[in-house]
N, C-alpha and C positions, 0 to 999 in steps of 0.2 A: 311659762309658769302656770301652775294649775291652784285655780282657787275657788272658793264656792259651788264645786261641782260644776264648773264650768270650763270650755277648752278656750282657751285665751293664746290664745298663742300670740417719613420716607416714601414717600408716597413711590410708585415704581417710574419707569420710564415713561416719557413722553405726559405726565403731570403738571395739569395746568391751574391755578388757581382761580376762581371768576368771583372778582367783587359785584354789589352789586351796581347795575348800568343800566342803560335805557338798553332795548330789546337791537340786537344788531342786525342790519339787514338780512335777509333770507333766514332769519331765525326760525326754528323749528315752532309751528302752529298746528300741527294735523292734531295734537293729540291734548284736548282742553282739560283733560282732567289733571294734567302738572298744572295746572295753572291753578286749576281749580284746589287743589290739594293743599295749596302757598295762600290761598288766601280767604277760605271757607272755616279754617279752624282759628280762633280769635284766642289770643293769651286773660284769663281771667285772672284777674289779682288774688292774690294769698293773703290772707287776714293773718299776721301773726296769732291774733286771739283766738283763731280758728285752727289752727296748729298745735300738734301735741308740744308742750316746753320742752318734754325731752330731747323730741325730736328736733328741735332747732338747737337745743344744745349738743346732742351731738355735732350737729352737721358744721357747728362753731368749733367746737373744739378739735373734732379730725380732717376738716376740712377748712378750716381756719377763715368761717365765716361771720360777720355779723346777723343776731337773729333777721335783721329786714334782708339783707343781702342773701340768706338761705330761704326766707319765704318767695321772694323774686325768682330765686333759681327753682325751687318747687313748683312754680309756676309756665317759668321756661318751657322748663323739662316737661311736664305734662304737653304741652303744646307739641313738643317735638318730637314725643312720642305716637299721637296722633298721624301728623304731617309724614313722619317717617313710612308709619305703617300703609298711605296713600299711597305715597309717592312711591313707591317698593311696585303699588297693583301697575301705577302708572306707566312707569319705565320696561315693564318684565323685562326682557331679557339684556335693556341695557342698565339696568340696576346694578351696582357694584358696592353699596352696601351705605351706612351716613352713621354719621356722631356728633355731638355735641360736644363745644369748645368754649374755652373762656367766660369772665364772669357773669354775663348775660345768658349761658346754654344755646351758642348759637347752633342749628341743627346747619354741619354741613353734609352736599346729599354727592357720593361718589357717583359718576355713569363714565360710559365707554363711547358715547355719544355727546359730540360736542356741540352739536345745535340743541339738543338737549338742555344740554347745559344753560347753553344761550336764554332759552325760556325759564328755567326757572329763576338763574339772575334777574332777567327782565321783571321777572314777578318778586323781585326781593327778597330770594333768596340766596345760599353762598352757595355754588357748586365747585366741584373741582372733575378734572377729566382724566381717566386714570386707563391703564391700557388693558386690565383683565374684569371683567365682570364676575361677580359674584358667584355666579352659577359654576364659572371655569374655574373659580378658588376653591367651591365647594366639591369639584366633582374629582381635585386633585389631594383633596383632606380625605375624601370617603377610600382613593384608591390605597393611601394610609392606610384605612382603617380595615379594608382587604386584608392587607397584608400580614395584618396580625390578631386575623380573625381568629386562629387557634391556638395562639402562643402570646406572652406579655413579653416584649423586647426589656433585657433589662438596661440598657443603655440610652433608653431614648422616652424619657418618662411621661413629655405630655406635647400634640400638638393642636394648633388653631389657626383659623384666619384670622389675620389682621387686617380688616380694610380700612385704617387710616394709612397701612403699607402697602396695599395691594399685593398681599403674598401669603403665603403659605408659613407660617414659622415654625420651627421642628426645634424642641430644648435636647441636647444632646449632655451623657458624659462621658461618654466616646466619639470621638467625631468616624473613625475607621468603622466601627460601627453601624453606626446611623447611616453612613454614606451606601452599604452593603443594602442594607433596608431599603433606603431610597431606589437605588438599582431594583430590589424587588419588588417592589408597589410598581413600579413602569411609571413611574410619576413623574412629568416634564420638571426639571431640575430647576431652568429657570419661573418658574413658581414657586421656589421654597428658599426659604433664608434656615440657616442652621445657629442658632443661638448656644451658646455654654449653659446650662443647666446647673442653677447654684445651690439646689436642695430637688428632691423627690417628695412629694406629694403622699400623705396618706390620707386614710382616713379620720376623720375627727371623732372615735367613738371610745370611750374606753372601761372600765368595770369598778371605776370608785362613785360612792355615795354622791348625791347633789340633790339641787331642789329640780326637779322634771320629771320625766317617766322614766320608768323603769320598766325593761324586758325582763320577763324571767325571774325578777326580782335581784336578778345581777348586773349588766349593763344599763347604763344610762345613757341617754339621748334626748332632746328637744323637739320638744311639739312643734309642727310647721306649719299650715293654717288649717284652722275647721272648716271641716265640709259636710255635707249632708250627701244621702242617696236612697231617694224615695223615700224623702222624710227621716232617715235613721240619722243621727247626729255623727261624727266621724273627727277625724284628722288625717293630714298627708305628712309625712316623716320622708327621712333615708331609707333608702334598700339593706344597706349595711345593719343597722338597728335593728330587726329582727325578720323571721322567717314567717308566713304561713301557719297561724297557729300558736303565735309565741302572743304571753299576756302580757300587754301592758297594765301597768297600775301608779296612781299616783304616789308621790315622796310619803302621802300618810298611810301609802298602804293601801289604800282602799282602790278596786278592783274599776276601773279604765273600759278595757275592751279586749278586743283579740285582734291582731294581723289578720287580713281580709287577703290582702294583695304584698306581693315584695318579688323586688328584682333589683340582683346586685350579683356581679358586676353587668356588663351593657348597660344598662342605665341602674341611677341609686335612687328611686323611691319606691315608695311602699304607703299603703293606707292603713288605718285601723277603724275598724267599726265600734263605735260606744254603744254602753250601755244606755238605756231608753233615759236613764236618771239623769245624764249629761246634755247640755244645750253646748250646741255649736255657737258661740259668740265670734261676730267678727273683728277682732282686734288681737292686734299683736303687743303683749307687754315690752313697754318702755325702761323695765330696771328701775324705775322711779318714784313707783307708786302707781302711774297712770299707763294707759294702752292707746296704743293707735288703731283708729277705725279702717280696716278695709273696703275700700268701695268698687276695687277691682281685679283685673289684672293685667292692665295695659303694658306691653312690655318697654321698658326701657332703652330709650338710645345708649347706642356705647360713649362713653363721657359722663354720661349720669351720675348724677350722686345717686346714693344706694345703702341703706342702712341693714344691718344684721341683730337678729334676736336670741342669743342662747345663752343655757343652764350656767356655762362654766363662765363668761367671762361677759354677760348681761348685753348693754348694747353698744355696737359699734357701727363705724361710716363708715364710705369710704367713694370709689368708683367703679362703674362699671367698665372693662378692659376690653372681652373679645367674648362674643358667640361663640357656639358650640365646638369647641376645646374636646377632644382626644387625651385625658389621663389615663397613665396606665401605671395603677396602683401595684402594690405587691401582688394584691389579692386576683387582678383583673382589670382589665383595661372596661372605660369608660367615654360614653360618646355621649355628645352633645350636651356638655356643661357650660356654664357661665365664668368667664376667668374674672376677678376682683379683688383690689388691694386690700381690701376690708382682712382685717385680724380676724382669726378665730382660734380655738383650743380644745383637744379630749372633751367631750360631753357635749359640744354647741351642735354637733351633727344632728342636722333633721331640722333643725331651726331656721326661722323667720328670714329670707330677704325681701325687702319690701324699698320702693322708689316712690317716696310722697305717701299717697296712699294706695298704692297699686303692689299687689302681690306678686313678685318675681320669680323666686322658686324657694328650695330647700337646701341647708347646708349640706354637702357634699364631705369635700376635702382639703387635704393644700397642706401648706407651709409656713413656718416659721411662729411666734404667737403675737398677744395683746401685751408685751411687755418690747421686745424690738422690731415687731410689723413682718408682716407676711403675706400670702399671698392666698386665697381662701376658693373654693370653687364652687356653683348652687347648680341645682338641677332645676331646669325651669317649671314651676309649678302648671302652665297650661299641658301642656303632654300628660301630667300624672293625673290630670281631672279626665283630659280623654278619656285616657289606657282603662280607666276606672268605674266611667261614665257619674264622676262625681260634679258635685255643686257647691263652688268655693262661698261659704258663708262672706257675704257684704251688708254694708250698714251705710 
């Protein structure tokens, strides 16, 4: 929402599970920074008063929490977000990817290595021992994404790693199809699971009136966080929302900025540059009256709870699903999105996903709406500050 001249925006085979235990003999030691990663980052408590109310009221009503039991999990989750992002440099190539479970956010951390393992239980963490590593999940999505470098399959609308499965998932609505495709990516079979596909994914953008910005003075779309760049005050949006050149301007009319940057499809964001008259504020509107303050953008573990900001249907929760996700809209296929239960609807594109206070990306796409639930997709907001060389306004 724009106000005061300001932008406000099945684990696979051979899976083992490790509680935790005292350190087992010949346990893995060579490498101290697992250890160090489990017990350097301390859980700070959440002040509910230090909390936006909206924000714990969502996180109650779509997530079916009490406000103390969503500031704890806020807390969690920050923690685990951290520990995740260590233990990733830790592990390299035996990393096979971690998430956060149950109502405390426990971060469990996947590896291919089971003395591994051994050490980070020892250090009181949950590990499980999974048979394909991250890198082999990812290098078997990208030969996907080969495959249909020049063309949109229309039968096979979106894929992703799932590392709570160790696999590949491929949503089909053709299995005869899909299976053709698979054959031509050269993609080892046994790393992909083929799912039924219960809807196709668009994009969330569409050409009636609302309170946000406006392209063109026709389409409408949602602000997704301010950014600065070399001081010029700004925003990051969807690709889909406008081209290079196209005006944005606020609901009263009054003139915004220009499209700096935009890329859609391969990826959906885009920036715009404001006018000198706009202050980048870092906070994202709550629907409520009030805003939540950004202070980052630590990425989130997958389990995460995970809130969304847009024009058409204000705010909603939900979880974080799966990393970079392979949609292939009508318009173009799409890599390296965030998959999320969170609802969305026509207009919410380009809008706020945010985890506590930590900025996640941009709405994207998906399915289904905020009246039967659906499935919504963000483009991660640190890529589009690279591509851009912007500076995500924090507070």
């Amino acid at each position: 929402m724009l106000r005061f001249r300001a932008l406000a925006a099945a684990c696979a085979l051979a899976t083992v599970a490790l509680a935790a235990a005292p350190a087992a003999a010949g346990a893995d030691t060579d490498n101290p920074s697992i250890a160090a990663a489990l017990t350097t980052t301390q859980i700070r408590p959440v002040a509910i008063s230090a909390t936006s109310p909206a924000l714990l009221h969502a996180l109650q009503r779509d997530l079916g929490l009490s406000p103390q039991a969503a500031a704890d999990r806020l807390a969690h989750e920050s923690r685990a977000a951290a520990v995740q992002a260590a233990l990733a440099d830790a592990l390299g190539s035996r990393w096979a990817g971690a998430w956060v479970t149950g109502p405390d956010a426990t971060l469990v951390v996947a590896t291919t290595d089971a003395s591994a393992a051994r050490t980070i239980t020892a250090h009181g963490g949950t590990a499980t021992v999974v048979r394909h590593s991250l890198a082999t999940l990812d290098g078997a999505k990208a030969a996907l994404d080969r495959a249909v470098a020049a063309t949109t399959p229309e039968a096979t609308p979106l894929w992703y790693v799932d590392v709570t499965a160790n696999t590949v998932v491929v949503q089909s609505t053709d299995a005869d199809r899909t299976e053709a495709l698979l054959r031509q990516s050269g993609v080892d079979r046994a790393l992909v699971r083929v799912d039924r596909a219960a809807d196709a994914p668009r994009p969330l953008a569409d050409l009636r009136g609302g309170d946000a910005y406006y392209i063109d003075n026709a389409a409408r779309c949602s602000i997704g966080f301010p950014v600065t760049q070399n001081g010029q005050p700004g925003f990051v949006s969807a690709g889909h929302c406008g081209q290079p050149g196209s005006n944005a301007t606020a609901s009263d009319g009054s003139s915004i900025g220009t499209f700096q940057g935009s890329t859609f499809p391969g990826n959906d964001y885009s920036w715009v540059q404001a006018d000198p008259s706009w202050t980048a504020q870092p906070q994202v509107s709550d629907y409520s009256g009030g805003a939540v303050t950004v202070s980052g953008s630590s990425v989130a573990p997958i389990g995460s709870s995970i809130c969304r900001s847009g024009s058409t249907t204000g705010w909603h929760c939900g979880t974080v699903q799966e990393f970079g996700a392979t949609v292939n809209y009508a318009e173009g296929t799409v890599y390296g999105l965030t998959r999320t239960n969170v609802c969305a609807e026509p207009g919410d594109s380009g809008g706020s996903f945010i985890s506590g206070s930590q900025a996640q990306g941009v709405t994207s796409g998906g399915s289904g709406n905020c009246t039967s639930g659906g499935t919504t997709f963000f483009q991660p907001v640190n890529p589009i500050l690279q591509a851009y060389g912007l500076t995500l306004a924090t507070g």
